[in-house]
C-alpha positions as CSV (number, residue, x, y, z in Angstrom):
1,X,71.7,-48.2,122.2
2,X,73.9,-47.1,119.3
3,X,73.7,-49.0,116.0
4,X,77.0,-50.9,115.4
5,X,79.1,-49.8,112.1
6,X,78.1,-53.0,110.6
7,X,74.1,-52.1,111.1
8,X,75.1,-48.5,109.6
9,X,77.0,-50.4,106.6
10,X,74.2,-52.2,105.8
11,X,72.0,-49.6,105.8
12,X,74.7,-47.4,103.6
13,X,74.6,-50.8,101.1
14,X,70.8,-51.0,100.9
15,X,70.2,-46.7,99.8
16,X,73.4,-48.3,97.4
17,X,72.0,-50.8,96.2
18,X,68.9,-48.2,95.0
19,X,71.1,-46.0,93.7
20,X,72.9,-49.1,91.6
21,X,69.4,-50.2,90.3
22,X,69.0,-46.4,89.1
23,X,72.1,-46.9,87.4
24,X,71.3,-50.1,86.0
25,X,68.0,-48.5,84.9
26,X,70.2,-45.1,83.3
27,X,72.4,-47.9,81.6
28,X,69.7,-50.3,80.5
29,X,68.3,-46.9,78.6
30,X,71.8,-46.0,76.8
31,X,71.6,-49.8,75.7
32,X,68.2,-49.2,74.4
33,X,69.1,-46.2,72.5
34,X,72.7,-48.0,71.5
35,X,70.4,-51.0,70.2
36,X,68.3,-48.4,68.3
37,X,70.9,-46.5,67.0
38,X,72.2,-49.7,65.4
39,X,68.7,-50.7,63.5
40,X,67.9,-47.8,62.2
41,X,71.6,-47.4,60.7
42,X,71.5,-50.6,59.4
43,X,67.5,-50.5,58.1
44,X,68.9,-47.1,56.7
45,X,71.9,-49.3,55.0
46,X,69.2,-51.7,53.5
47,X,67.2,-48.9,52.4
48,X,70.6,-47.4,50.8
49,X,71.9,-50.8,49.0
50,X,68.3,-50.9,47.7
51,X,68.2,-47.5,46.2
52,X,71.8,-48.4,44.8
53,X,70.8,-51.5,43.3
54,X,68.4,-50.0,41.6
55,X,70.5,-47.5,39.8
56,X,72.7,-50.6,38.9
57,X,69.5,-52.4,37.4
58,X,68.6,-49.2,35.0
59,X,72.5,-48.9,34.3
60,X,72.7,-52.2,33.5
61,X,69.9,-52.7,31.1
62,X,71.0,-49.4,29.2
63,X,74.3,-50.6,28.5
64,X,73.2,-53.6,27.6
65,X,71.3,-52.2,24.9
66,X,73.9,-50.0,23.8
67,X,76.4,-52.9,23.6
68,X,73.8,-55.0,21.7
69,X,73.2,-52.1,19.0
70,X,76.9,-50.6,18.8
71,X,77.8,-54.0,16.1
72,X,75.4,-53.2,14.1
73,X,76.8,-49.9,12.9
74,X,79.6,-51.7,11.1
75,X,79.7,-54.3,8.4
76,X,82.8,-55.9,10.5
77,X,85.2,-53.8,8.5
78,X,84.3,-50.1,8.7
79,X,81.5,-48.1,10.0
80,X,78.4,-48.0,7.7
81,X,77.6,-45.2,5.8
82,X,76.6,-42.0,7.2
83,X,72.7,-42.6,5.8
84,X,73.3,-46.2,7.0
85,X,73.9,-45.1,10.1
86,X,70.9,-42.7,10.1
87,X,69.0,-45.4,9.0
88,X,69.8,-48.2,11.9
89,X,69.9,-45.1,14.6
90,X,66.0,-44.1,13.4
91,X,64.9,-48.4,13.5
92,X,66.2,-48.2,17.3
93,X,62.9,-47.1,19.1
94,X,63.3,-49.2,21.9
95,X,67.3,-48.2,22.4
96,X,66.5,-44.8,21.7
97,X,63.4,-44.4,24.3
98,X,66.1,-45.4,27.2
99,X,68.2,-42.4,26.2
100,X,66.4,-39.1,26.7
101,X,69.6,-37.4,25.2
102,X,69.5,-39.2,22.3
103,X,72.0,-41.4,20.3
104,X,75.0,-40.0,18.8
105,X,77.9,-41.8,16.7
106,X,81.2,-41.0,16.7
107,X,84.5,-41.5,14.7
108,X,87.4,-43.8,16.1
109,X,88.6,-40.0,16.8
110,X,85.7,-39.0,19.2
111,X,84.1,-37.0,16.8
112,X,80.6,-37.1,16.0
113,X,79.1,-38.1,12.7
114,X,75.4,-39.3,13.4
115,X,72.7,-38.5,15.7
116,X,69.2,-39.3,16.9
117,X,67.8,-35.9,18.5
118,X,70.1,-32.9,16.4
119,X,71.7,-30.5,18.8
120,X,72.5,-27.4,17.3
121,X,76.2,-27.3,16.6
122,X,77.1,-30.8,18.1
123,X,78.2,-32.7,14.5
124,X,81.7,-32.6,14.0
125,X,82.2,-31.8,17.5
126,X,85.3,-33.2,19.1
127,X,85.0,-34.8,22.2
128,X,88.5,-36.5,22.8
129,X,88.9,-33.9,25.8
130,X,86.5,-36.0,27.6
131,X,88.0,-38.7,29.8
132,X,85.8,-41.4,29.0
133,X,86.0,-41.6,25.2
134,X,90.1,-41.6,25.6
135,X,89.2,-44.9,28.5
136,X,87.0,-46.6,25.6
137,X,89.5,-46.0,23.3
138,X,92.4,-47.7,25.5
139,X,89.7,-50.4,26.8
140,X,87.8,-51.1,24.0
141,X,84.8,-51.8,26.6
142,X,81.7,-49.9,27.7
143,X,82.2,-46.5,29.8
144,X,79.9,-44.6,31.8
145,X,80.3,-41.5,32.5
146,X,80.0,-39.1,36.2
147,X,77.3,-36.6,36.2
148,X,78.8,-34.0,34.0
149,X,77.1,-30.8,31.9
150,X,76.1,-31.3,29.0
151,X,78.5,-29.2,26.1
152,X,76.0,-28.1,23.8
153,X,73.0,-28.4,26.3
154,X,74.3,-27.2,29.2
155,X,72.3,-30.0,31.0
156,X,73.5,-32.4,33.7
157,X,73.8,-35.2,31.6
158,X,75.4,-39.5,32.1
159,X,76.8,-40.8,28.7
160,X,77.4,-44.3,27.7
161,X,79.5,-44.8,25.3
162,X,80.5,-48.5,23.8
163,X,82.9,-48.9,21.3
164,X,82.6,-50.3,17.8
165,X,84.8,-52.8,16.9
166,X,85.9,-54.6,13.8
167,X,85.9,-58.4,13.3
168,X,89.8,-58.1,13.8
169,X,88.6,-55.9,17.2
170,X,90.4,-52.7,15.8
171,X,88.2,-49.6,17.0
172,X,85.7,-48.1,14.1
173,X,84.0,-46.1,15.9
174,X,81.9,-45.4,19.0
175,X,77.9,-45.1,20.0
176,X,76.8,-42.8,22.9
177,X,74.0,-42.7,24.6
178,X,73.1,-40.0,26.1
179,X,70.8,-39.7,29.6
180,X,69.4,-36.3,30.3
181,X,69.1,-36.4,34.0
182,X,66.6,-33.5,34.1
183,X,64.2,-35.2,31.2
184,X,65.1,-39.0,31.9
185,X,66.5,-39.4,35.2
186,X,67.7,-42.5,36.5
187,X,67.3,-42.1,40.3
188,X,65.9,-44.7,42.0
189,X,62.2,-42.5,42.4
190,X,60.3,-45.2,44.6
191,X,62.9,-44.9,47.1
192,X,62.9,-41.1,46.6
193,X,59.2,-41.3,47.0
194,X,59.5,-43.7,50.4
195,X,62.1,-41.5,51.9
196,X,60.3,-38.6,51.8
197,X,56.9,-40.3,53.4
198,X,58.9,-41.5,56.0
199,X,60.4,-38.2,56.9
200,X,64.2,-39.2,56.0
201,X,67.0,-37.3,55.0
202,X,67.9,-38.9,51.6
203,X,70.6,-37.6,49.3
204,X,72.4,-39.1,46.2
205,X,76.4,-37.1,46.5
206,X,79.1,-37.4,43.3
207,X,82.0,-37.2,45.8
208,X,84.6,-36.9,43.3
209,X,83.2,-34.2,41.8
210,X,81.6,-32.8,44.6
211,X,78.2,-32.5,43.7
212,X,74.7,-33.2,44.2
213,X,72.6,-35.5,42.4
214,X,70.0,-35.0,44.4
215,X,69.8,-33.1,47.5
216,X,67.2,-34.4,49.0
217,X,64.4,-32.0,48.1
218,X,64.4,-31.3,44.1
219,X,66.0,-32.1,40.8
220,X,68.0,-29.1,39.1
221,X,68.8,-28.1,36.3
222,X,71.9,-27.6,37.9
223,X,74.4,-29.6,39.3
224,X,74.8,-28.0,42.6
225,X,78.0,-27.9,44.5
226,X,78.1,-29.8,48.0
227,X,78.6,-27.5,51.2
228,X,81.7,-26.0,52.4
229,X,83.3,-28.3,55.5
230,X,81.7,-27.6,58.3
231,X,78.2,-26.2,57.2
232,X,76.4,-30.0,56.4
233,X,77.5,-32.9,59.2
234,X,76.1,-35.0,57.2
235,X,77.9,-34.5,54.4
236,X,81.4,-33.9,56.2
237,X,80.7,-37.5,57.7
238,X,79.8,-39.0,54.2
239,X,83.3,-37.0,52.9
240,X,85.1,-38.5,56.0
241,X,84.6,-42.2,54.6
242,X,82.2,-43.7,57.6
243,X,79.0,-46.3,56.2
244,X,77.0,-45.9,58.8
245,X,76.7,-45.0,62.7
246,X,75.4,-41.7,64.3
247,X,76.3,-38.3,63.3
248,X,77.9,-35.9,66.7
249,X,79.0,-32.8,67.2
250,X,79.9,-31.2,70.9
251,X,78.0,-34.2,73.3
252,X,75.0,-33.4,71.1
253,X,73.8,-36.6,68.4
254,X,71.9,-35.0,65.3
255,X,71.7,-38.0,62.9
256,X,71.7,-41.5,62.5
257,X,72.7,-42.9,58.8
258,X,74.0,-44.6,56.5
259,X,75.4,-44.8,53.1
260,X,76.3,-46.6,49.9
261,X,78.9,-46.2,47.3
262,X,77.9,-46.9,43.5
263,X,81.4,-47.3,42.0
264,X,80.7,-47.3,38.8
265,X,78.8,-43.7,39.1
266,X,81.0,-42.4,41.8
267,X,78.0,-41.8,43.6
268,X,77.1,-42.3,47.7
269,X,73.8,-42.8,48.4
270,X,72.7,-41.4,51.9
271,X,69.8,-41.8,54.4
272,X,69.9,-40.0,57.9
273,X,66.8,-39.9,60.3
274,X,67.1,-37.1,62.9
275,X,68.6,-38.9,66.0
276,X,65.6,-37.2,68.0
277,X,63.1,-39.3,66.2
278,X,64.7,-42.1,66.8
279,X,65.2,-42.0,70.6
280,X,61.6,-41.0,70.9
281,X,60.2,-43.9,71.5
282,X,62.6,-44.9,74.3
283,X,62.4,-41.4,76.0
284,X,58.6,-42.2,76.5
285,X,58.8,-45.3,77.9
286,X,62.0,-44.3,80.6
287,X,59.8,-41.3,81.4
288,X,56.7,-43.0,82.8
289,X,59.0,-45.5,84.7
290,X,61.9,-42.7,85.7
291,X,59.3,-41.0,87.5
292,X,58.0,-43.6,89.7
293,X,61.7,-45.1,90.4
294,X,63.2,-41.4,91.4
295,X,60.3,-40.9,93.8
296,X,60.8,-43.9,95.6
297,X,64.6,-43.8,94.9
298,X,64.5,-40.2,96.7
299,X,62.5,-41.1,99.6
300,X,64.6,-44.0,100.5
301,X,68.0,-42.2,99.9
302,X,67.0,-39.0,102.5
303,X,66.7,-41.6,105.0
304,X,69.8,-43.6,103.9
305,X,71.9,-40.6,104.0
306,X,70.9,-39.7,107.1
307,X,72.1,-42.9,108.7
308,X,75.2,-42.9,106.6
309,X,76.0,-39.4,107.5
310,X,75.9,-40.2,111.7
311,X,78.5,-42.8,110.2
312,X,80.8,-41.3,108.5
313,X,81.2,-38.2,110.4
314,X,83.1,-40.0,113.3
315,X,85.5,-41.2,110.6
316,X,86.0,-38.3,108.5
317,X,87.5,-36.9,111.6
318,X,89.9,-39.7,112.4
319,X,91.2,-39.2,108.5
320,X,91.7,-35.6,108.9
321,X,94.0,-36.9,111.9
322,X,95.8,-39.3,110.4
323,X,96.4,-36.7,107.7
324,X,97.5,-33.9,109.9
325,X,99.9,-36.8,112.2
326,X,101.3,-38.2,108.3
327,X,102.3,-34.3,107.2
328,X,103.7,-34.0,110.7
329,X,101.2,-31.1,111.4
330,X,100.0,-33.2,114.8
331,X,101.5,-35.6,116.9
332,X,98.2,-36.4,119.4
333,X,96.7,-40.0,119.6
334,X,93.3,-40.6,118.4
335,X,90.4,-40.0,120.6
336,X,89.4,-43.8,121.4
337,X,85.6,-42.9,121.3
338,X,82.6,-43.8,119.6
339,X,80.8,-47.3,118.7
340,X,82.9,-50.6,119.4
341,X,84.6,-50.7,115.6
342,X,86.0,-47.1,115.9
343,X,87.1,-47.3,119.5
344,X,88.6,-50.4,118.4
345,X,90.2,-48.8,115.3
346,X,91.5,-45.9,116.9
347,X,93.3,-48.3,119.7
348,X,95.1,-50.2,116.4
349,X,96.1,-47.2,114.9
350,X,97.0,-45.5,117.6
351,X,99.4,-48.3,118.9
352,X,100.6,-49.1,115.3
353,X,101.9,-45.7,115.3
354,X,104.0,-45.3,118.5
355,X,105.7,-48.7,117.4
356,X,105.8,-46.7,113.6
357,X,107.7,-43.4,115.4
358,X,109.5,-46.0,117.6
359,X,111.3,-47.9,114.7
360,X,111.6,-44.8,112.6
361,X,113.7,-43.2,115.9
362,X,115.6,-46.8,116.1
363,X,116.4,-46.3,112.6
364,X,117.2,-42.7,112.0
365,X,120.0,-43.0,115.0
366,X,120.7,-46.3,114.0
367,X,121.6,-44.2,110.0
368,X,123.2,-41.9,112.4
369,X,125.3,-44.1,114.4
370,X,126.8,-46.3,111.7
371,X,127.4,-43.3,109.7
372,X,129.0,-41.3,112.3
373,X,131.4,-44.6,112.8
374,X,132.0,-45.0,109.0
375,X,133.3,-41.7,108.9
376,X,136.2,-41.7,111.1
377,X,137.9,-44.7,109.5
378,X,136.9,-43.5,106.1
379,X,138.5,-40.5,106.5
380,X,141.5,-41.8,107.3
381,X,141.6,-44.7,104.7
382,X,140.7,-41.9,102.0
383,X,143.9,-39.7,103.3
384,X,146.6,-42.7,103.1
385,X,144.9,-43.2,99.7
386,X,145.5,-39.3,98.5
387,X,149.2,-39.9,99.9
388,X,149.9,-43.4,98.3
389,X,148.7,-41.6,95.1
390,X,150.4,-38.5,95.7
391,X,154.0,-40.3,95.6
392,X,155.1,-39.5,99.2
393,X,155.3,-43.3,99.3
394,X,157.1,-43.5,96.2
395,X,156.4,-43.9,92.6
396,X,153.6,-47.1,92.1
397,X,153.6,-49.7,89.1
398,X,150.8,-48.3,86.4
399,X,148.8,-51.3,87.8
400,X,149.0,-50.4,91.1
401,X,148.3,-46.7,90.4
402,X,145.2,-47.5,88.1
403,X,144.1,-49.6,91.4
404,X,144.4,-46.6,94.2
405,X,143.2,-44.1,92.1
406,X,140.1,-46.4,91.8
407,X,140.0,-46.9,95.7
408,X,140.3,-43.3,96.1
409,X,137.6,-42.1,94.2
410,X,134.9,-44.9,95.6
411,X,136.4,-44.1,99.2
412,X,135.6,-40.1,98.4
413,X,132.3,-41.2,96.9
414,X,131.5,-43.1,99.9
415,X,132.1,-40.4,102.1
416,X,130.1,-38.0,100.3
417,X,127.0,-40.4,100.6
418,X,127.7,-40.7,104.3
419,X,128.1,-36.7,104.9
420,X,124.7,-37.1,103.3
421,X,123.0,-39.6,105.7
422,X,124.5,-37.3,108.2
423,X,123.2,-34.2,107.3
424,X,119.9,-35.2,106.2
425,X,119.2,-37.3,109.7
426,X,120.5,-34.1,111.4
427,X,117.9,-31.9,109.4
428,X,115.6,-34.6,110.3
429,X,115.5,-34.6,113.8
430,X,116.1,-30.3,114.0
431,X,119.9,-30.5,115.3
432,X,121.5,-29.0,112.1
433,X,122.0,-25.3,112.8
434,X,123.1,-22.4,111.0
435,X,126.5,-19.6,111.2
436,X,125.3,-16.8,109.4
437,X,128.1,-14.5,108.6
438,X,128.7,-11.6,105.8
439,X,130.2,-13.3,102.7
440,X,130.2,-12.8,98.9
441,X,127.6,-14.5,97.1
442,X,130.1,-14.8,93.9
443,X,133.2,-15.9,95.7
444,X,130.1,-18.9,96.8
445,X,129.3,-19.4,93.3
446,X,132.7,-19.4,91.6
447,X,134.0,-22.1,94.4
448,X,131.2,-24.2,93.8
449,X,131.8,-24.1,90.4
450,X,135.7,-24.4,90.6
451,X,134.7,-27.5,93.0
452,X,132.7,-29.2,90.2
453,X,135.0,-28.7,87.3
454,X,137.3,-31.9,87.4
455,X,133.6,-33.6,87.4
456,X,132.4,-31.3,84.4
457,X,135.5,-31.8,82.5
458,X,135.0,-36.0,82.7
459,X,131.6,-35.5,81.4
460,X,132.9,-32.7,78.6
461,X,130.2,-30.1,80.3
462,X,131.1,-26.4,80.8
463,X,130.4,-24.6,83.4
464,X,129.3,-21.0,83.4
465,X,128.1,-18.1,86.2
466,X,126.2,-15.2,85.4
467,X,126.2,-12.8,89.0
468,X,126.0,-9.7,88.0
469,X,127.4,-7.4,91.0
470,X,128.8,-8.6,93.5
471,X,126.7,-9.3,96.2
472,X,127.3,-9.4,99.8
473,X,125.1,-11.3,102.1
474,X,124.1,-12.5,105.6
475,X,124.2,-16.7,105.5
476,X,126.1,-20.1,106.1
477,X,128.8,-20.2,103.6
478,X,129.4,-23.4,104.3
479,X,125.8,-24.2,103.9
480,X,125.0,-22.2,100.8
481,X,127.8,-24.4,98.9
482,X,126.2,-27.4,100.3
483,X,123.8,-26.4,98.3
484,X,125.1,-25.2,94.9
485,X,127.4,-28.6,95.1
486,X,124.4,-30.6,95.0
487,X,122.5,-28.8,92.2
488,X,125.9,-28.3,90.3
489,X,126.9,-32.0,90.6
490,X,123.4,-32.9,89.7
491,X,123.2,-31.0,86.6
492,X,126.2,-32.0,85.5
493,X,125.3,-35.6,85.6
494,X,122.0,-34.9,83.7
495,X,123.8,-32.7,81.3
496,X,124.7,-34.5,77.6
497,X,128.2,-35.0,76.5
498,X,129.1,-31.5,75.4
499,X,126.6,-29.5,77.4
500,X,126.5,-26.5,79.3
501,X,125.5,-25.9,83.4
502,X,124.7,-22.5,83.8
503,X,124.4,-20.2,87.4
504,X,122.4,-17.4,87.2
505,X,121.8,-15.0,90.3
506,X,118.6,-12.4,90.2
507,X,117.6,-9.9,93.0
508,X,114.5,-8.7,92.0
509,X,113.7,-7.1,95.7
510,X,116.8,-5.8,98.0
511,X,115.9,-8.5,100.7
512,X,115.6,-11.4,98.3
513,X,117.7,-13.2,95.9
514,X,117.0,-16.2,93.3
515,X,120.1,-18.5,92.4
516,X,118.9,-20.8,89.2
517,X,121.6,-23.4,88.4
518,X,120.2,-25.1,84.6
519,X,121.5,-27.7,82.0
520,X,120.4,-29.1,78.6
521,X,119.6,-32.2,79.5
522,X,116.1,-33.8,79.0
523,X,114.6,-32.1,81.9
524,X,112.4,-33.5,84.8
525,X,110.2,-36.4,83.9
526,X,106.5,-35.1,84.5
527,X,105.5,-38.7,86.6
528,X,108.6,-37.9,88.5
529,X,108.3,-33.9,89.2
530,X,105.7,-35.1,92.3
531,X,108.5,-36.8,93.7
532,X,111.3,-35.2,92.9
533,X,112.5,-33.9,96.3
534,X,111.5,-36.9,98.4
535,X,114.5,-38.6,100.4
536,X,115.6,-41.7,98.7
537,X,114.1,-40.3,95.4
538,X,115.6,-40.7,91.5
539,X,114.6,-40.6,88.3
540,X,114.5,-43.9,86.3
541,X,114.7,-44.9,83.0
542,X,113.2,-48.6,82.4
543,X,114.6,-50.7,84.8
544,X,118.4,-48.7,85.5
545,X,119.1,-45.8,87.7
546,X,119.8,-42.7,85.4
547,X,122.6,-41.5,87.9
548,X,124.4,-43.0,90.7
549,X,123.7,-41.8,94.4
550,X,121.6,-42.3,97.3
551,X,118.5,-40.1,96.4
552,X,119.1,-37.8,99.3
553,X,120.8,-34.4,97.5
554,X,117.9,-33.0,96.2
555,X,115.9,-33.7,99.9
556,X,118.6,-32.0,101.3
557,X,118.7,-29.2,99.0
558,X,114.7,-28.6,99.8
559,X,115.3,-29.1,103.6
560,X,118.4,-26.7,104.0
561,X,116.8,-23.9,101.6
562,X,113.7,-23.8,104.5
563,X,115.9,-23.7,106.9
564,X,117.4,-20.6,105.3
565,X,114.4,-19.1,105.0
566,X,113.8,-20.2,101.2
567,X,112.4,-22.4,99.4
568,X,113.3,-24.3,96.3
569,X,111.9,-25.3,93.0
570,X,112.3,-26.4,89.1
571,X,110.7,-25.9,86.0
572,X,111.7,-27.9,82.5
573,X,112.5,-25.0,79.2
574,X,115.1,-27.1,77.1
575,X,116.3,-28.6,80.2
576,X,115.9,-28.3,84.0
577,X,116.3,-25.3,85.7
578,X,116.4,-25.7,89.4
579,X,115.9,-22.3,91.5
580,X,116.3,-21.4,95.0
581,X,114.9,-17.9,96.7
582,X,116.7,-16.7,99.5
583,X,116.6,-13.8,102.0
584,X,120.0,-12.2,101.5
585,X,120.3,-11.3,105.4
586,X,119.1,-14.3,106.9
587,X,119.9,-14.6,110.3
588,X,120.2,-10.8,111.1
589,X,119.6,-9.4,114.4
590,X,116.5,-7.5,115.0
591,X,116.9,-3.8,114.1
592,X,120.1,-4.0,112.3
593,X,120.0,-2.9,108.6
594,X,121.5,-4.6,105.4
């Protein structure tokens, strides 16, 4: 007895529902990971806010010294004497120890007069090049400087420098302190020390200046210059602006980190742990249990696909049917074989498709019909028109005039969209034929073009042919300027006000031609181009038509050019260009020669 669809289904759902629980399982991992990314970057953040605090603490309690010292260089009216000075610098132990660099005094003019720790050639130094003194002196509050070298001791050095102010506040004069960050250095060394015994990537970066402070393995003597774009992710992610997260580069993760900016320094401080280490713990775990799960998962899935592959197989056939009857390729019912719920769906479909060609006949000769019987009275309601506006009847009131005229051209637009329904139901059902004959291809082109010009010249488009020699060939005339109407007229409608169409025949090979009729316009919309030479097809813009007509021109353009022998096509280069490629004897009888 054959299992029913519905006993296959259910067998196809249960090898499903495995594969779902994998899934779940492959998701439930990329959570885990996602979850550990996050704690890490934010235990990395903590660690980095820590570090930066830190710096702020031994910042803090140096400028606070230096603030609480710089009054007493000054007897509230000028700056003590330069022995004085000497004097109060020397009785400073505990300011000076927080200053490996020393003390140093300066002028209101940024020039020194005093200092703890004498550095060859530094008195009567000028430093009013240097952008902190010139804030202090606008500010009249403490500064601290960015990592900078040192200009008589070529050291990487941070300055403080708080200004010295009379009892009226006018600026005496200015103490420095001076920290010598290869001697003194006020990096946060416990958090240096931690970093490195947990195996973490920590770096202190001046970003402004684009320097190291620390890069994570030394302190120099040097302030070394961060890495070119491109050669550090680390750094380029820092550079980019982003705290925290995890650090990619082509599908593969390398870090996870964070960072914290110290404004006052300019600095970042960075952690990163390699993104390996953290998922290491995870991988374990998903091992072990991956393992078991695929080896059951595997089993059950040969035996689900077996049963879902005796299912499927009947109905992968029936599609390829339905496809071949929907492209017209096959006609045939379906086979009504198989388990009950096939037979049964072949019977449906096979019924719901005779009543389909049925109502599609009805209709097409229905089209057919009531065009037919349009025409003959249109016809003849067009040509009294053309005479009542021709003056045979006499000469009409301007109102009157404005009216026909308006009846004419709707009648004559009405016609054409019935010659269409015509000719496309006759290429439809096969009963359009062809009358080849020798003509000349430009005596085609110039009438088609001669045809479209009161159109053009509403529309201020201009119309222009480039044939080359004259060409003689074997088709329907009458045909051939069905066809360059129809492309013509459409790219004049798509053309802007002052445009140009253009018709351009190529014969690359003596039995082949290629007529390419373009415009400027704005070309073929791409989520159109798929359907652009379906019947009843046009291109719209929001909720309005672009052009007028029934959708039908360019189907018949595609339907005629096969039955030539052709075929048709478009491309968009600063505008449409629609091109057809024809035989240039079609029709000839065997043996006979071009």
């Amino acid at each position: 007895m054959a299992f029913s669809l519905k006993g296959r289904i259910a067998l196809i759902m249960f090898s499903g529902a495995l594969l779902t629980v994998l899934g779940v399982l492959a998701t439930a991992y990329h959570s885990l990971v996602d979850d550990l990314e996050q704690l890490y970057s934010q235990r990395q953040f903590n660690a980095t806010v820590r570090a930066a605090e830190q710096v702020e603490q031994s910042l803090a309690s140096r400028r606070l010294a230096l603030e609480s010292m710089a009054p007493q260089l000054s007897d509230g009216l000028r700056l003590l004497s330069l022995a004085n000075l000497q004097a109060r610098l020397a009785r400073q132990p505990n300011v000076t120890r927080l200053f490996s660099g020393g003390l140093v005094v300066f002028d209101a003019n940024a020039t020194v007069i005093a200092e703890t720790d004498p550095v060859p050639g530094r008195l009567g130094t000028s430093y009013t090049d240097r952008a902190y003194f010139r804030k202090v002196q606008d500010t009249r509050e403490t500064v601290i400087s960015r990592p900078l070298v040192g200009r008589t001791s070529g050291d990487p050095v941070v300055v403080f420098v708080s200004p010295i102010l009379s009892d009226e506040g006018d600026l005496l004069g200015m103490l420095a302190g001076v920290v010598n960050l290869t001697s003194d250095s006020i990096l946060p060394e416990k958090r240096i020390i931690e970093a490195r015994r947990e195996g973490v990537s920590f770096r202190i970066m001046d970003t402004e200046n684009q320097i190291y402070v620390y890069n994570g393995k030394t302190l120099s003597r040097e302030l070394q210059p961060l890495p070119v774009p491109g050669d550090d992710l680390l750094v380029d992610a820092v550079l980019f602006g982003d705290r925290l997260g995890v650090i990619e580069r082509d599908g593969e993760k390398h870090w996870v980190y964070a960072s914290t900016h110290l404004q006052e320094l300019g600095w970042v401080f960075v952690r990163a742990l390699p993104h390996q280490q953290v998922v290491t713990p995870a991988k374990a775990f998903f091992k072990r249990f991956a393992s078991i799960s695929l080896l059951i998962g595997a089993t059950l899935s040969l035996f689900a696909f077996w049963i879902a592959w005796g299912a499927m197989r009947p109905l992968e056939t029936m599609t390829r049917r339905i496809h071949a009857m929907a492209q017209g390729k096959s006609d045939s019912p379906l086979p009504e074989t198989g388990v009950p719920e096939l037979v049964g769906l072949a019977r449906a479909f096979n019924r719901l498709t005779a009543e389909r060609r049925a109502l599609s006949q009805v209709k097409d000769d229905f089209v057919a019909v009531v065009s037919h019987e349009l025409r003959t009275p249109l016809t003849s309601v067009n040509g009294a028109l053309r005479l009542v506006n021709s003056g045979v009847t006499g000469t009409l009131p301007d109102k009157a005039a404005e009216l026909t005229g308006l009846a004419q051209r709707n009648g004559e637009r009405l016609q054409y969209l019935i010659n269409d329904l015509l000719d496309f139901s006759k290429l439809s059902s096969g009963k359009m034929t062809l009358t080849p004959v020798d003509c000349r291809l430009n005596d085609i082109i110039d009438d088609a073009l001669n045809g479209n010009r009161p159109m053009a010249a509403e529309r201020n488009v201009s119309l222009r042919s480039a044939c080359g020699d004259d060409l003689t060939v074997l088709m329907d005339p009458l045909r051939m300027r069905q066809l360059l109407d129809n492309l013509i007229s459409n790219a004049i409608k798509y053309s802007p006000e002052g445009g140009q169409v253009r018709v351009l025949v190529e014969q690359d090979q003596p039995d082949q031609l290629k007529v390419t009729v373009s415009d400027q316009g704005e070309g073929i919309p791409e989520a159109f181009a798929g359907r652009l030479f379906e019947r009843f097809s046009q291109a719209e813009y929001g909720t309005m038509r672009a052009c007028g007509g029934t959708g039908l021109g360019l189907a018949i353009c595609k339907e005629l050019a096969e039955l030539m022998g052709g075929r048709i096509g478009f491309y968009n280069r600063n505008g449409a260009h629609f091109w057809i490629e024809l035989p240039s004897r079609y029709g000839e009888p065997e043996g006979k020669q071009p």
